[in-house]
MDTraj code that builds the backbone (N, CA, C; nanometers):
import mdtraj as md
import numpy as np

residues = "UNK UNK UNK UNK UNK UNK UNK UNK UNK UNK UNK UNK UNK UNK UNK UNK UNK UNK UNK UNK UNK UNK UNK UNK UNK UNK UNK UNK UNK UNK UNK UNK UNK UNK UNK UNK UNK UNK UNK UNK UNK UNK UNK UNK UNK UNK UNK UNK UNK UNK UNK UNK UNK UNK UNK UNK UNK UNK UNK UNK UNK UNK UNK UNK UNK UNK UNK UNK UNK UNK UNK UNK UNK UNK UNK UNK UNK UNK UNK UNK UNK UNK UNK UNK UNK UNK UNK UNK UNK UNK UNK UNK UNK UNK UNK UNK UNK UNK UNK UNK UNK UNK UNK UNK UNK UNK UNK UNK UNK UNK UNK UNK UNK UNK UNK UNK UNK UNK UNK UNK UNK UNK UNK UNK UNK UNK UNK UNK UNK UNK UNK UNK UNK UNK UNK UNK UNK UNK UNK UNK UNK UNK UNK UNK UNK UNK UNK UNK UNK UNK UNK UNK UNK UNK UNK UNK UNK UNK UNK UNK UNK UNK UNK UNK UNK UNK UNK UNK UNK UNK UNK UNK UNK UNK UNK UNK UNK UNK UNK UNK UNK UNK UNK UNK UNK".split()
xyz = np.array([
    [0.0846, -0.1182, 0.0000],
    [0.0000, 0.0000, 0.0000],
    [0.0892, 0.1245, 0.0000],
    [0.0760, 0.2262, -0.0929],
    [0.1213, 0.3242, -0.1236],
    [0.0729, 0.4551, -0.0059],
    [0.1768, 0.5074, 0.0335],
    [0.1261, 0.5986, 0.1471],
    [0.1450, 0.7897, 0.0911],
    [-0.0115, 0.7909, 0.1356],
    [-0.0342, 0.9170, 0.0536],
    [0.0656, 1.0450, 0.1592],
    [0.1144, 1.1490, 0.1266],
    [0.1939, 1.2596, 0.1067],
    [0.1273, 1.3122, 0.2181],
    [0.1835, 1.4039, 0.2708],
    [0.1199, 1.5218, 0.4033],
    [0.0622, 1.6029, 0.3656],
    [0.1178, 1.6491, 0.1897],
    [0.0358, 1.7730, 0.1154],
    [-0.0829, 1.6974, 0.0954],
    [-0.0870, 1.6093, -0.0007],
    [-0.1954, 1.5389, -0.0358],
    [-0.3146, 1.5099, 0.0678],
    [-0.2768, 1.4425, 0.1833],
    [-0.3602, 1.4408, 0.2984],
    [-0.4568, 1.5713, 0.3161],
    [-0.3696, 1.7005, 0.3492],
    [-0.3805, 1.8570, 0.4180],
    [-0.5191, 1.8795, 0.2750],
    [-0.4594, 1.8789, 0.1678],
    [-0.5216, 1.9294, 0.0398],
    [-0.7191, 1.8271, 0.0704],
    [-0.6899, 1.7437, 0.1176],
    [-0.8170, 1.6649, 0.0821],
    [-0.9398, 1.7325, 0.2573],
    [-0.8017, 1.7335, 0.3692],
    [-0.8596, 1.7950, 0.4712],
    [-0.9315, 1.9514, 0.4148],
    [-0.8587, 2.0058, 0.3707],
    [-0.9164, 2.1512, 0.2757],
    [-1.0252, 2.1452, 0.2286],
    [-1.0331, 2.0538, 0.1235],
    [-1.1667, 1.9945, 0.0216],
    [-1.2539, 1.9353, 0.0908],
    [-1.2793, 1.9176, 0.2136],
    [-1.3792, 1.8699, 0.2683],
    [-1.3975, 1.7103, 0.3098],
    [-1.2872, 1.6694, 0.3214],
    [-1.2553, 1.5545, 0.4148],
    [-1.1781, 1.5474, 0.5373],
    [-1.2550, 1.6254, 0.6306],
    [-1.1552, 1.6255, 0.7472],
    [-1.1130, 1.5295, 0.8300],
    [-1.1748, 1.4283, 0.8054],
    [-1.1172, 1.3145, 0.8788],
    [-1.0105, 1.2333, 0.8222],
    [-0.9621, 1.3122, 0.7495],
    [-0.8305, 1.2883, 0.7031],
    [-0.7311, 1.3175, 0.8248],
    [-0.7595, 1.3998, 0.8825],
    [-0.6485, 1.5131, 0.9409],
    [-0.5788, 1.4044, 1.0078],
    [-0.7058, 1.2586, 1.1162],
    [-0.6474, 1.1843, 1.1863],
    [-0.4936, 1.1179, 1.1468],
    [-0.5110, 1.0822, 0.9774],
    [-0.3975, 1.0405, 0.9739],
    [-0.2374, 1.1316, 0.9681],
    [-0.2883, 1.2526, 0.9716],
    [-0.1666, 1.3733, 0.9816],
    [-0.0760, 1.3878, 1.1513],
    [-0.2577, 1.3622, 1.2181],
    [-0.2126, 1.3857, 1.3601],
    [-0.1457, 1.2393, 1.3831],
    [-0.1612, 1.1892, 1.3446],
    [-0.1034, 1.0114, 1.3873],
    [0.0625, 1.0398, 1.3415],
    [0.0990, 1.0898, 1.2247],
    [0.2182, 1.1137, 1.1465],
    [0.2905, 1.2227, 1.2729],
    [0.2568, 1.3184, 1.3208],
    [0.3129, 1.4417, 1.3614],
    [0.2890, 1.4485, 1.5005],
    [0.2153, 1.3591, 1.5685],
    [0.2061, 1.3860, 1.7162],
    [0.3170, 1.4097, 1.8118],
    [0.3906, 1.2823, 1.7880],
    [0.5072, 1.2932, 1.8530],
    [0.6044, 1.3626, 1.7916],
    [0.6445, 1.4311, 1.7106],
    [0.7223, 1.5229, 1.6835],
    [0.6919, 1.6985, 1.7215],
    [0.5234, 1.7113, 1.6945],
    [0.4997, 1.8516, 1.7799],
    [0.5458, 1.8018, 1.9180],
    [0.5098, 1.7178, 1.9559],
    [0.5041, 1.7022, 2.1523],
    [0.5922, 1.6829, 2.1761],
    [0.7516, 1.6927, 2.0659],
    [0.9249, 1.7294, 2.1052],
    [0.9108, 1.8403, 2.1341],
    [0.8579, 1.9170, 1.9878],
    [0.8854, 2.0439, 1.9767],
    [0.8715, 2.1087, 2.1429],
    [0.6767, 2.1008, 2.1512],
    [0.6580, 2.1820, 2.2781],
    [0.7404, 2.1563, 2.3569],
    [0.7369, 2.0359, 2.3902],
    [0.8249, 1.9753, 2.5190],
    [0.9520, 2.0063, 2.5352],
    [1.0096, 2.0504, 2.4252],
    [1.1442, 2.1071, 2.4439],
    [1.1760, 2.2757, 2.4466],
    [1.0090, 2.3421, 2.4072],
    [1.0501, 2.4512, 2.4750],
    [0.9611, 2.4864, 2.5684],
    [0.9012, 2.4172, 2.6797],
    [0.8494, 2.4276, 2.7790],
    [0.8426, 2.3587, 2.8652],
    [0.9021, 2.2092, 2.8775],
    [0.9331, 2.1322, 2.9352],
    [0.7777, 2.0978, 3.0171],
    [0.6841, 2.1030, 2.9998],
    [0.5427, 2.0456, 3.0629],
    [0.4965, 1.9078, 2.9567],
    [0.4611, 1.8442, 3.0078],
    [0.4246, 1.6944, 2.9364],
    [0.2678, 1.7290, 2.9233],
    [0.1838, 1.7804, 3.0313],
    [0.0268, 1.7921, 3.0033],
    [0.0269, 1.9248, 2.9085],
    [0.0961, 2.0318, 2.9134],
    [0.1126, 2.1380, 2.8387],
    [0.1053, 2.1217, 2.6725],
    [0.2648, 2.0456, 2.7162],
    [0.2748, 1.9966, 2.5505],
    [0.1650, 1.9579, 2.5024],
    [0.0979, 1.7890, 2.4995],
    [0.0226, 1.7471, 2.4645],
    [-0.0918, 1.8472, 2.4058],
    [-0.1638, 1.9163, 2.5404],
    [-0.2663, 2.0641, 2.4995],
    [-0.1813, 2.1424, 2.3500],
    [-0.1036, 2.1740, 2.3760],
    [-0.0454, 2.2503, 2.2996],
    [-0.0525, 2.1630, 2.1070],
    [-0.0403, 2.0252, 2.1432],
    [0.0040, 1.9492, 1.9957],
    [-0.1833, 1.9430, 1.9571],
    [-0.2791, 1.9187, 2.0257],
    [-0.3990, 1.9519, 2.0592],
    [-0.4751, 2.0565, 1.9335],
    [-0.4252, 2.1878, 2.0442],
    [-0.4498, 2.3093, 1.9892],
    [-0.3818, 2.3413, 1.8312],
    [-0.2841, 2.3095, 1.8435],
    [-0.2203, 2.3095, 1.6788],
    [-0.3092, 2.2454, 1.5589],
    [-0.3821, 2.1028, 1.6318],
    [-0.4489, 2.0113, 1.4748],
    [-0.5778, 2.0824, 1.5177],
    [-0.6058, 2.1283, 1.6031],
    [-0.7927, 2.2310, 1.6302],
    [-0.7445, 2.3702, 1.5250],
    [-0.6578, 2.4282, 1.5283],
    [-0.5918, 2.5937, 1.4048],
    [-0.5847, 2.4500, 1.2605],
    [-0.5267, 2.3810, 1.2686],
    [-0.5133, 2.3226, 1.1383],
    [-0.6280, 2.2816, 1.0958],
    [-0.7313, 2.2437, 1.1833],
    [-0.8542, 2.2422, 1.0615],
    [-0.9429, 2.3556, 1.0839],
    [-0.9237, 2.4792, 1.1186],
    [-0.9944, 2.5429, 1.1542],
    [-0.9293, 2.6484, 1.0288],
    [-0.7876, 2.6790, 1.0310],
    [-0.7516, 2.7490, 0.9534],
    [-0.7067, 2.6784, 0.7725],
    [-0.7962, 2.5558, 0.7638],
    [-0.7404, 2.4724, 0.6889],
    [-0.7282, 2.5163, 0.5420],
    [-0.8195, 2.6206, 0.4991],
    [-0.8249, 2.6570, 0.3486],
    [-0.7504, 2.7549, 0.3398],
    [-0.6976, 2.8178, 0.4651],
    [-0.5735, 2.8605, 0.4457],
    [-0.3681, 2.8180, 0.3532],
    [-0.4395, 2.6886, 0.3501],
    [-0.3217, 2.5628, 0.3132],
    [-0.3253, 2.5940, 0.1469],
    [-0.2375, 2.6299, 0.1224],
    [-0.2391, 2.6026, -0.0462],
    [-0.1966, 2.4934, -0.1056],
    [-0.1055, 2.4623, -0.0225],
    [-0.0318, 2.2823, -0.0960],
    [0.1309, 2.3456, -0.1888],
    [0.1409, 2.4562, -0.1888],
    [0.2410, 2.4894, -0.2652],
    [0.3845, 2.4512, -0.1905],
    [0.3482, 2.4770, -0.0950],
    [0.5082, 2.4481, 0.0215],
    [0.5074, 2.3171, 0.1149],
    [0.5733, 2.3080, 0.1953],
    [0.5823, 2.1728, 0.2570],
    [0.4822, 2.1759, 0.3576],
    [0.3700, 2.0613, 0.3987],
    [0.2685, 2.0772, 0.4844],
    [0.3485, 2.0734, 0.6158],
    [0.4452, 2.0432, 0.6809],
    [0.5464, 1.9993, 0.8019],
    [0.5975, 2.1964, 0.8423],
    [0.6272, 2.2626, 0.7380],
    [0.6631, 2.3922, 0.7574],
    [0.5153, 2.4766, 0.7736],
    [0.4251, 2.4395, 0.7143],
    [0.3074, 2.5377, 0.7603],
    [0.2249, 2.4676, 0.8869],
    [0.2322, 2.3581, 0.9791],
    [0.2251, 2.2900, 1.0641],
    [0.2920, 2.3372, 1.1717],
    [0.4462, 2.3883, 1.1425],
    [0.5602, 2.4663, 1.2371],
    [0.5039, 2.5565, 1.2572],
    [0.4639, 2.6597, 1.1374],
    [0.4332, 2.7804, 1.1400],
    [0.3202, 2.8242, 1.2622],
    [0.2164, 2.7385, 1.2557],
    [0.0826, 2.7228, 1.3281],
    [0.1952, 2.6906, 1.4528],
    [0.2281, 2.6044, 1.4261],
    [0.2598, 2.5426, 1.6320],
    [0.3191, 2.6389, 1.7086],
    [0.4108, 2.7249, 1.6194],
    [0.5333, 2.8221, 1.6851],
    [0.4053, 2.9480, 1.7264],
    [0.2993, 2.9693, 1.6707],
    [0.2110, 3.0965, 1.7108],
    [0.1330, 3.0361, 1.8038],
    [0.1442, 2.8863, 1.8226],
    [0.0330, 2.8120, 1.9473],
    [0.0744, 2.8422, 2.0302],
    [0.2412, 2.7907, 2.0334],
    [0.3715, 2.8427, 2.1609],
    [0.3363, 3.0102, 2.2016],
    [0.3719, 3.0301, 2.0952],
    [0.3896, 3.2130, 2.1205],
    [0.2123, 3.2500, 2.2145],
    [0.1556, 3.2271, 2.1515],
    [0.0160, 3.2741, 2.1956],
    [0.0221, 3.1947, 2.3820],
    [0.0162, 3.0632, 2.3660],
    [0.0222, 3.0524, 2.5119],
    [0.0935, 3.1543, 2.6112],
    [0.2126, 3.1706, 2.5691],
    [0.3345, 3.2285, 2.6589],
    [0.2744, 3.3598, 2.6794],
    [0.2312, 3.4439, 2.5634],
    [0.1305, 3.5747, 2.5542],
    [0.0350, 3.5403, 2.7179],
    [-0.0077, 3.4861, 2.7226],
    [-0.1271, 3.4650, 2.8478],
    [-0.1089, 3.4293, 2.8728],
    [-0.0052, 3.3475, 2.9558],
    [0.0357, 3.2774, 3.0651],
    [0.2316, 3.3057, 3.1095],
    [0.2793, 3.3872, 3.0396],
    [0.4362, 3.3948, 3.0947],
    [0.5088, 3.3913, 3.1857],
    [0.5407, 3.2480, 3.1619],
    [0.5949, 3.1884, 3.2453],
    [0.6821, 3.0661, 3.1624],
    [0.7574, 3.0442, 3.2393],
    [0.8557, 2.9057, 3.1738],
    [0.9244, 2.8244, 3.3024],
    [0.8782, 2.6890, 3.2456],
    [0.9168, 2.5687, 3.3776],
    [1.0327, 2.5150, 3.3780],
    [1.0594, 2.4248, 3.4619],
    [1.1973, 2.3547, 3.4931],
    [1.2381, 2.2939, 3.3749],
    [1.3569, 2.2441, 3.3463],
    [1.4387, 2.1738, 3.3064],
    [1.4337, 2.0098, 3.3009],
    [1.3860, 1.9390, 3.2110],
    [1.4232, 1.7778, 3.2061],
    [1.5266, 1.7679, 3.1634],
    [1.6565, 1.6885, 3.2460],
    [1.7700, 1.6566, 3.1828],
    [1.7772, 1.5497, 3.1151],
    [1.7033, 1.4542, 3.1501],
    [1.7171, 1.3327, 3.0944],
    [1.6583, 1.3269, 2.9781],
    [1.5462, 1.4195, 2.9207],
    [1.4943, 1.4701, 2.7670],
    [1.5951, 1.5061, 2.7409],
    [1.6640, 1.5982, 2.8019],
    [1.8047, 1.6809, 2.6940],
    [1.8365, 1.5635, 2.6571],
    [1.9634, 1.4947, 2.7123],
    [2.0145, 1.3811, 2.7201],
    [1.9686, 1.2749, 2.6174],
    [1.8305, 1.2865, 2.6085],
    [1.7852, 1.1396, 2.5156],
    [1.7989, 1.2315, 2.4097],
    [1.7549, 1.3173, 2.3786],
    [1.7431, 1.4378, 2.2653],
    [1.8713, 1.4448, 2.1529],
    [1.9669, 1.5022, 2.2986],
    [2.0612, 1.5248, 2.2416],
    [2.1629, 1.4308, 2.2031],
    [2.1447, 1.2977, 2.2731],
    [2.2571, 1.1949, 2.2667],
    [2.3664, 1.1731, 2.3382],
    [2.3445, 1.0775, 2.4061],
    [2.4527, 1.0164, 2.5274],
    [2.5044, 0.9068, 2.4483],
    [2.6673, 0.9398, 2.4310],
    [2.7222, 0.8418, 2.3568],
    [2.8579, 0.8138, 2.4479],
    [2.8246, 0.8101, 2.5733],
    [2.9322, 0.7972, 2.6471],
    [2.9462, 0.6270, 2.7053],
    [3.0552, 0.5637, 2.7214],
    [3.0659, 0.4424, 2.7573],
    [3.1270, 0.3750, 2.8534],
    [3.1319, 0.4911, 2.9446],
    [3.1278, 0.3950, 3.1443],
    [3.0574, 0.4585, 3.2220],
    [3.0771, 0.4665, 3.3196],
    [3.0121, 0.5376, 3.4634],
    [3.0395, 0.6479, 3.4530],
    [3.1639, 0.6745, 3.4621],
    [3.2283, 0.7985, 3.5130],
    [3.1804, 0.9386, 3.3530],
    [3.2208, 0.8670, 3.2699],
    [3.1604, 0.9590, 3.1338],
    [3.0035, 0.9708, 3.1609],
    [2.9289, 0.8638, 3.2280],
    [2.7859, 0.9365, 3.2402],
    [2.7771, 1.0106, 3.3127],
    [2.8098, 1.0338, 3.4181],
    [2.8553, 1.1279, 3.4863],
    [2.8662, 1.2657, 3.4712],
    [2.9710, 1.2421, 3.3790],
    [3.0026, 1.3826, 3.3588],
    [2.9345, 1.4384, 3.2934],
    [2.8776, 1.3606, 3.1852],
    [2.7805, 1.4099, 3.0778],
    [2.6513, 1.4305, 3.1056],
    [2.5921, 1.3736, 3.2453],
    [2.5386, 1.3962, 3.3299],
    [2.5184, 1.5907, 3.3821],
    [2.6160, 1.5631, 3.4259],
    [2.6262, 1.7166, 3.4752],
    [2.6313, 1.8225, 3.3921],
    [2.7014, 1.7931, 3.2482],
    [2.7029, 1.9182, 3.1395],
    [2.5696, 1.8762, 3.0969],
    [2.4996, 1.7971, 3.0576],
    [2.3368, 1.8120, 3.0560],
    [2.2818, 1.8717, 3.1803],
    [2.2990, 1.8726, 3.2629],
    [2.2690, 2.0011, 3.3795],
    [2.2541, 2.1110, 3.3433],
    [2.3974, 2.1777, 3.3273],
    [2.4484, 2.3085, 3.2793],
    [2.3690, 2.3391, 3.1736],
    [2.3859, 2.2591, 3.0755],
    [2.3292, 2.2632, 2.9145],
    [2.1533, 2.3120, 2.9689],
    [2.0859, 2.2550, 3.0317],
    [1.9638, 2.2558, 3.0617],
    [1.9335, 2.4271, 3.1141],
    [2.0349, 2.4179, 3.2431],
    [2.0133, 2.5751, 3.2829],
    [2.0645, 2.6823, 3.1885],
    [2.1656, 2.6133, 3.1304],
    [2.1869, 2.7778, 2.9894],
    [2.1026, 2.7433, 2.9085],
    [1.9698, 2.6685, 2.8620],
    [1.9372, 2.6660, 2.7568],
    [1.7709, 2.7675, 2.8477],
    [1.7599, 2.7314, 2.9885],
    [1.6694, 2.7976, 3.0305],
    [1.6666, 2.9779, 3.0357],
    [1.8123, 3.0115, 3.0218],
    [1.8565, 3.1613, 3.0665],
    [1.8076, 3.1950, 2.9330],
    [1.8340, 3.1616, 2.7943],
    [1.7906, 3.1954, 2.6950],
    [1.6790, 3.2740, 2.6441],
    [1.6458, 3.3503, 2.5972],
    [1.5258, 3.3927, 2.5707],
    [1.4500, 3.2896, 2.4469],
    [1.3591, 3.3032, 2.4117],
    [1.2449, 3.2478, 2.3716],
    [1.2508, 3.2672, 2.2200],
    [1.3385, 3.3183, 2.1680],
    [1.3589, 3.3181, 2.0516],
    [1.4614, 3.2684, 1.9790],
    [1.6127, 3.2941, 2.0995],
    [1.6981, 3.1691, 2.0797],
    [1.6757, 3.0268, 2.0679],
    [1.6155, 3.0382, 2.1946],
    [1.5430, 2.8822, 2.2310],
    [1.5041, 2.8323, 2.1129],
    [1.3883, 2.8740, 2.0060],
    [1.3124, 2.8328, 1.9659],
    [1.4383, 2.7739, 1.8353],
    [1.5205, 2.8952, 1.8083],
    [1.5400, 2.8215, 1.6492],
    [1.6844, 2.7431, 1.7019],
    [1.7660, 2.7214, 1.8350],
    [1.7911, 2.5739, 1.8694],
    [1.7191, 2.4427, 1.8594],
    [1.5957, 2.4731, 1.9530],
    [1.5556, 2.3916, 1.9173],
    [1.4985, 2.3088, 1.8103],
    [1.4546, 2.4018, 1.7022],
    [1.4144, 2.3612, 1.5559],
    [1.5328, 2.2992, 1.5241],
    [1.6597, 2.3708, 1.5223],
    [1.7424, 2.3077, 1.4543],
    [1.8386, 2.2339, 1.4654],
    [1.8623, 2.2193, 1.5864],
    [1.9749, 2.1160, 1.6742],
    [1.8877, 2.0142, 1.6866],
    [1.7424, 1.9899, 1.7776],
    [1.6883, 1.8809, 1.8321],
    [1.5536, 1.8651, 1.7120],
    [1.5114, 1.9350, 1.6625],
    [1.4458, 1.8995, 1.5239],
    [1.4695, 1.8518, 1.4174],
    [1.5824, 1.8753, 1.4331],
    [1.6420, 1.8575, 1.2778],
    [1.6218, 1.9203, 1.1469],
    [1.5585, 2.0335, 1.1711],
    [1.5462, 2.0732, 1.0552],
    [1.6164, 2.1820, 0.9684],
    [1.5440, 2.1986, 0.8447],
    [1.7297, 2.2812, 0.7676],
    [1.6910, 2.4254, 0.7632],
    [1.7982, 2.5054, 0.7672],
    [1.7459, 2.6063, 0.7691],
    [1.6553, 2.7188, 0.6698],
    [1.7178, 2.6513, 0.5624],
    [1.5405, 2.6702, 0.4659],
    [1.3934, 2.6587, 0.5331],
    [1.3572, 2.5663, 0.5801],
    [1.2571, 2.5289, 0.6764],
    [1.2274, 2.6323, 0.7604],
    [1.3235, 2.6647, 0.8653],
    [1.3281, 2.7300, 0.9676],
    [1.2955, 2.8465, 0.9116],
    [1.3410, 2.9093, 0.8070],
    [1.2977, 3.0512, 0.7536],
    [1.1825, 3.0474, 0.6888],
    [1.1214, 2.9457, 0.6592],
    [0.9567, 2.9390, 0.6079],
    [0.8891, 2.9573, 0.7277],
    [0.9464, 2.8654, 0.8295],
    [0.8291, 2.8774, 0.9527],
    [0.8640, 2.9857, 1.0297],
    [1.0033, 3.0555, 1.0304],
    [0.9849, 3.2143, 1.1185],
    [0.9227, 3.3222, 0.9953],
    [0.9417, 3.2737, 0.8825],
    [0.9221, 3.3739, 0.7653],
    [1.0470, 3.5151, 0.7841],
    [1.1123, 3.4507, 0.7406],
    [1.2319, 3.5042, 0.7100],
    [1.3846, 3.4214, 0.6031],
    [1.4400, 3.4646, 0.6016],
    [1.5305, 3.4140, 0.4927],
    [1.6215, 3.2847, 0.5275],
    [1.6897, 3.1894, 0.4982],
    [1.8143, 3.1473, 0.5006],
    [1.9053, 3.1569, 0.6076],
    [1.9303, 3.2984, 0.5071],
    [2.0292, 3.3642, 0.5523],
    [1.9975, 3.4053, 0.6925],
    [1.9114, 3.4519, 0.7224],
    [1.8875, 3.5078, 0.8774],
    [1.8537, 3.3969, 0.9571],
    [1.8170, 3.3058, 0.8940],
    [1.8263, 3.1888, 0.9876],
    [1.9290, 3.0925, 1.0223],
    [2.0547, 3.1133, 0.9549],
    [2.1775, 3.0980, 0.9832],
    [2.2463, 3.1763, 1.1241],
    [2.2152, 3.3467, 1.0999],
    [2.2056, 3.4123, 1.1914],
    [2.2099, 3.4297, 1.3340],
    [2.0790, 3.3797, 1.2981],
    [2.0143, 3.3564, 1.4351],
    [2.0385, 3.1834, 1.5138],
    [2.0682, 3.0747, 1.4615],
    [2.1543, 2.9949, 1.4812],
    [2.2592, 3.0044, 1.5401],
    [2.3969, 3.0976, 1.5034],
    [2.4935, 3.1135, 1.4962],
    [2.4595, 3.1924, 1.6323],
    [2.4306, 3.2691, 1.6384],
    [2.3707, 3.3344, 1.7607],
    [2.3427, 3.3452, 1.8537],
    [2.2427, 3.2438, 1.8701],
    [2.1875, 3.1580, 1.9439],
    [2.3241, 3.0529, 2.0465],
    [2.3428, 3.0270, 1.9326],
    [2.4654, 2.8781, 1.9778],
    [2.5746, 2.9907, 2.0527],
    [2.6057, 3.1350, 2.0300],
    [2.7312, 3.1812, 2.0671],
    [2.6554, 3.2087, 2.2128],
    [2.5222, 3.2480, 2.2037],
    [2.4584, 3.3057, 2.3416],
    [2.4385, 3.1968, 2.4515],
    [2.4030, 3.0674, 2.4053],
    [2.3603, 2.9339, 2.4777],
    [2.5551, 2.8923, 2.5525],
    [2.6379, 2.9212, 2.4417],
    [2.7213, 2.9026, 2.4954],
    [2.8088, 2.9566, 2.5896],
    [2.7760, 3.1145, 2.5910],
    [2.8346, 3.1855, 2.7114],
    [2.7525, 3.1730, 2.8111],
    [2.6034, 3.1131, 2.8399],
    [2.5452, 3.1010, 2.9568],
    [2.6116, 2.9809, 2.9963],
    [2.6082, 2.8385, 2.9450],
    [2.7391, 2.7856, 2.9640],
    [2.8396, 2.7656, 3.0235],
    [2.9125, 2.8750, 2.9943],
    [3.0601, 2.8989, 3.0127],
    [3.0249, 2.9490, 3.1150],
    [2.9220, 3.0614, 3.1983],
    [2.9195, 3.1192, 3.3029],
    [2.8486, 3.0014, 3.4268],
    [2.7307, 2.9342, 3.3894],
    [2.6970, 2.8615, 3.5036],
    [2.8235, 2.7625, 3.5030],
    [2.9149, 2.7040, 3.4307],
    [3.0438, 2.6185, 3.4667],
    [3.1506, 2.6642, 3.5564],
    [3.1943, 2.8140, 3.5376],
    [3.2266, 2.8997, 3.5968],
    [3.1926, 2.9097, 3.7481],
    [3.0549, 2.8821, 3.7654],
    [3.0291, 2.9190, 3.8614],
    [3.0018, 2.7977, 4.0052],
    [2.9703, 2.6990, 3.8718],
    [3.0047, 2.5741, 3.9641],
    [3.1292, 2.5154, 4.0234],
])
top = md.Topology()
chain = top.add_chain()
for i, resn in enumerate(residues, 1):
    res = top.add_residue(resn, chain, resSeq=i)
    for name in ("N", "CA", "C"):
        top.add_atom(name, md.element.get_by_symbol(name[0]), res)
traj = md.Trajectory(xyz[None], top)
């Protein structure tokens, strides 16, 4: 069995088959509920949050043209779900290290290396918390998302190039918080 496309899916949700969407949300659940989860660290949050994203996606659905990637106009929606929560509720929670950690990759091989890597996932956690909300966001798109920065500039709507930028940026800012909570330990 041939498995139909995300555009293709989105396009038929548009046209008046919305019970299509189920199979979009089945495809993308667990990848929004990284996203949130990695910039808010709430598990009932997230979930609400991956929720609220497929309730705007069929609500805003004929909005979808099919011309661009359905995964980048999906971002687009989730990153204004994020933003809008934080709008009415600002605030930001603790730190999971052991998400960093699975996220980011523990490739260490005794005790003592977990350990340590242990603890710079600590650090890593609290400089990634000092961050503001805009760093945060396009780390996380693009370190723990994986995605390229073409992408990333569809879903901030901005260029490439500025999303290189702000990457580069990001990573120099994440890394002097870093360097200072190590410092300080």
């Amino acid at each position: 069995m041939e498995s139909i496309s995300d555009n293709a899916l989105m396009l038929k949700v548009r046209d008046g088959q919305p019970e299509q969407l189920g199979l979009l949300f089945e495809r993308y659940k667990k990848i929004l509920f990284g996203f949130f989860y990695n910039m808010n660290h709430d598990q009932t949050l997230s979930e609400d949050l991956v929720q609220t994203v497929f309730e705007r996606i069929l609500k805003y659905r004929r909005g979808f043209k099919g011309d661009g990637e359905f995964r980048v106009w999906m971002f687009h929606i989730a990153r204004n779900v994020n933003i809008d929560h934080f709008r009415k509720r600002s605030r930001l929670a603790g730190e999971d290290v052991q998400h960093w950690s699975e996220r980011l990759g523990d490739e260490s091989a005794n005790r003592e290396q977990e350990m340590t890597k242990s603890e710079e996932m600590k650090i890593l956690g609290m400089a990634m918390d000092r961050l503001d909300a805009e760093k945060k966001e396009v780390i996380v798109l693009s370190k723990m998302e994986g995605m390229k920065y073409k992408q990333i500039g569809d879903v901030l709507q901005c260029s490439e190039g500025a999303v290189k930028v702000k990457v580069f940026r990001a990573m120099q800012a994440l890394k002097q918080e870093y360097m200072k909570i190590q410092q300080a330990v």
